[in-house]
Residue, then its C-alpha position, 0 to 999 in steps of 0.5 A: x354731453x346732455x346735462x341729465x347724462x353728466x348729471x346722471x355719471x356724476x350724482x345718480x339718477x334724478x330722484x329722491x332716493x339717488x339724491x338722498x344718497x348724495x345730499x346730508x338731507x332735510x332737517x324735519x327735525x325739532x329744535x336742535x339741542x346744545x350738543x358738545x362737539x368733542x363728544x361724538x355718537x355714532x350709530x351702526x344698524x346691521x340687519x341680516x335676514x331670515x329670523x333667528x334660530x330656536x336654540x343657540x342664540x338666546x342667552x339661558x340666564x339673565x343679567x350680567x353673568x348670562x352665558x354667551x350661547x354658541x351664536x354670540x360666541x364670537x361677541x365674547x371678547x366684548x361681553x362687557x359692552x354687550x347687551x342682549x334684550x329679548x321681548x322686543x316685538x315688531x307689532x305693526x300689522x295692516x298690509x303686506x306679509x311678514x317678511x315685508x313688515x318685517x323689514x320694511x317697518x322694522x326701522x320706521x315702526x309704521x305701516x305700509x301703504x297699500x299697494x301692487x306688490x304681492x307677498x308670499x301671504x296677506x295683502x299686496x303692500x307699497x312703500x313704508x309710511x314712515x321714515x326710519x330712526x336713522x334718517x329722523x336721527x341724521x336730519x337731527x345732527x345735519x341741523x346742528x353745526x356741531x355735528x353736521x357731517x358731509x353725508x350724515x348719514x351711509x347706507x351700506x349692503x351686502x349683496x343686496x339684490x337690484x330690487x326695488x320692493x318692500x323686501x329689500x329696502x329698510x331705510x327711508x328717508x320719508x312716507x314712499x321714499x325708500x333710500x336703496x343701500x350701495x352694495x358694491x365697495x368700489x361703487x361706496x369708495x367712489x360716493x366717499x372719495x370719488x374726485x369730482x373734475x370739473x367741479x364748476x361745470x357740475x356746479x353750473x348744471x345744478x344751477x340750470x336744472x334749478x332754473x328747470x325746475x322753477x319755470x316747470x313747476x306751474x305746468x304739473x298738477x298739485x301732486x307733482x308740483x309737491x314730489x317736484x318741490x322736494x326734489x328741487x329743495x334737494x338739488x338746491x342742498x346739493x349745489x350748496x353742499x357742493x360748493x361749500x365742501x371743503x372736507x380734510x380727511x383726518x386719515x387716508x382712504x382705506x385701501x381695498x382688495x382689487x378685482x373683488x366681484x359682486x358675487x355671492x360666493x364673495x360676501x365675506x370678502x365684500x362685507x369685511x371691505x364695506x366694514x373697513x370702509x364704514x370704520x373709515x368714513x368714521x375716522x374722516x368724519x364724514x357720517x355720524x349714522x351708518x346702516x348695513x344690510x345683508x342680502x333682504x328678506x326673504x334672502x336665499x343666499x347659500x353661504x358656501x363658504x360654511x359648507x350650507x349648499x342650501x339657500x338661507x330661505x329655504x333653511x329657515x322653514x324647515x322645522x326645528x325638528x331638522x336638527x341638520x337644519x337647525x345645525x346649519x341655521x346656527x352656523x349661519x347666524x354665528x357667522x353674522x355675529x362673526x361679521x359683527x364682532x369683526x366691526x366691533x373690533x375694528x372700532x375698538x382698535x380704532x382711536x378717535x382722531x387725535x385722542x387715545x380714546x377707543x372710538x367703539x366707546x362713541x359708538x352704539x352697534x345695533x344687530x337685528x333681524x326682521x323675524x323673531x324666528x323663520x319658519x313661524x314668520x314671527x314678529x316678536x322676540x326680535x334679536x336685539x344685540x347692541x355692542x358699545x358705549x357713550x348712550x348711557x344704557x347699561x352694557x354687559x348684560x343679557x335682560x327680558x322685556x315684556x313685548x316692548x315695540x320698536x318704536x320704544x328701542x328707537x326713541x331711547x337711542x334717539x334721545x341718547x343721541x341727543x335727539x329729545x322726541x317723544x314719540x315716533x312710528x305709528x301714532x296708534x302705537x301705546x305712547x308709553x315713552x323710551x325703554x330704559x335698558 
């Protein structure tokens, strides 16, 4: 066999966004801060698409006796470590539509380059300038041997198309590099648990595509000597990790349903088995940061399972007039909050290893959109739910800010998480520091 085929079965394709899958990835971080060990945080980011309905989401009174409206019912049993903010905004503008901005700046805060890919509106758009807070986190504790896991960080999807656009990406590892999420379980169980045979043989690959690398580089114009450096340094992590990865699982791998197609009529099935399996890269402690994503923006899925026959997209522009629309809006969005409170679950019924301590109490879990609502393609009033403990913001509450940028959001959850920033996103973004909730 070539060693690009063996290479290819064993890791991934030969590129950024293959290897940042594989690799805990490249510190760009600041000096890393005194961090205790025992004191795990973790962070969840779940995205589903298609802005939020008009009605039936957003709690009718502030503060800690605000009543769950009929979306958040199913987060009910959690209300005291729930925290629901509206105001919120999305205010990167510049190229690409809506839907685009919406997802692809929702977790870098940046602009998009321009480029080739046409939207429904505006101007054509590329790749994210940025890279998204949950990479500059993970980089964060990769660099630090108290929290250093073996992945750092997971992407996780749920029938996330095989396209590579501005609507279906909101993970970045740097300026273009966007990282695709694994929306196949079978395919995530392998990355986690995958036995590697003939690890030395893989080992001796890495080491002759490394010698590749070196006697080609004189050879490319400045550009690519730069892309091929990068990938270089990543192959050269690669190995390292590889021949110094001595993981002990503290719990056994979870067990999946057999023979679950990658359909959409299967999402419930999918979502609840990536749902598990993320809970169990938590107990193994192979990775401190997690993204899941449902379908992309701009998703058409129909949830036939609610008994919506409509695509999800389509729905979403109707006016809020269309009560039988709106009625269907609420179901599926209550079904994502279903989704969400059933990882919360998971994680409060889950112990960290060798305590009593429920791991939910570690762990923030984020659920957002990239619109404020559908049909007027907003970027403000951003659904934020977060559901947890351990980030010292206070839960149990439902509070209104007024036009507050993402950008804020992300760095009070980076120095949260030990990771003391103080700016991150745009630079042209109002420097007025972390939110405090």
């Amino acid at each position: 066999m070539q060693r690009r085929d063996f290479l290819r079965l064993t890791t991934g394709a030969l590129s950024a966004g293959a290897f940042a899958h594989f690799i805990p990835g490249i510190s760009n971080a600041s000096s890393p801060a005194i961090i205790d060990p025992r004191q795990k945080k973790r962070l969840v980011i779940m995205f589903s698409p298609n802005g939020m309905v008009a009605d039936g989401f957003w709690p009718k009174t502030e503060g800690p006796e605000f009543e769950m409206n009929s979306v958040l019912k199913p987060l009910e049993p959690f209300r005291d470590k729930t925290l629901v903010v509206h105001g919120i905004c999305n205010k990167i503008r510049g190229d690409g539509d809506s839907h685009m901005r919406g997802i692809s700046a929702l977790l870098t805060s940046n602009e998009l380059f321009p480029g080739n890919i046409v939207g429904g509106s505006d101007s054509p758009a590329g790749w994210s300038k940025g890279i998204s807070i949950d990479q500059e986190i993970k980089n964060f504790l990769q660099s630090n041997d108290a929290t250093r896991t073996r992945f750092g960080s997971l992407e996780f999807g749920v029938q996330v198309p095989n396209e590579a656009n501005p609507w279906t990406r909101m993970v970045f590892a740097g300026p273009n590099e966007p990282i695709a999420p694994i929306d196949d379980p079978y395919a995530m169980y392998s990355k986690l648990y995958g036995k590697i045979e003939e690890r030395e043989n893989l080992l001796r690959v890495l080491n002759l595509i490394e010698k590749d690398f070196k006697r080609s580089a004189d050879g490319f114009h400045p550009d690519d000597q730069q892309r091929l450096g990068k990938n270089a340094h990543r192959v050269h992590q690669m190995r390292n990790d590889l021949a110094a990865d001595t993981t002990e699982l503290n719990v056994a791998p979870v067990e999946l349903s057999l023979d679950v197609a990658n359909t959409n009529d299967n999402m419930p099935e999918l979502a609840k088995m990536q749902m598990d399996l993320l809970v169990n890269s938590f107990e193994n402690d192979l990775n401190r940061i997690a993204t899941f994503q449902f379908n992309k923006s701009v998703s058409n899925a129909r949830m036939n399972w609610l008994d919506v026959k409509e695509g999800h997209h389509s729905l979403s522009h109707l006016p809020d007039k269309d009560k039988a629309a709106q009625e269907k809006l609420t179901r599926i969005n209550t079904w994502f909050a279903e989704q969400v409170a059933y990882l919360v679950k998971q994680l409060s019924e889950t112990k960290e290893p060798g305590t009593d301590q429920p791991m939910i109490d570690n762990t923030l879990v984020l659920w957002t959109n990239e619109l404020g609502h559908g049909n007027s393609h907003t970027l403000n009033n951003l659904p934020f739910v977060m559901v947890g403990g351990g980030f010292g913001f206070e839960m149990g509450k439902y509070t209104k800010v007024d036009r507050v940028s993402t950008d804020r959001v992300w760095l009070a959850i980076a120095n949260a998480m030990g990771h003391n920033i103080e700016t991150f996103g745009l630079p042209s973004l109002p420097k007025d520091g972390p939110i405090t909730f």
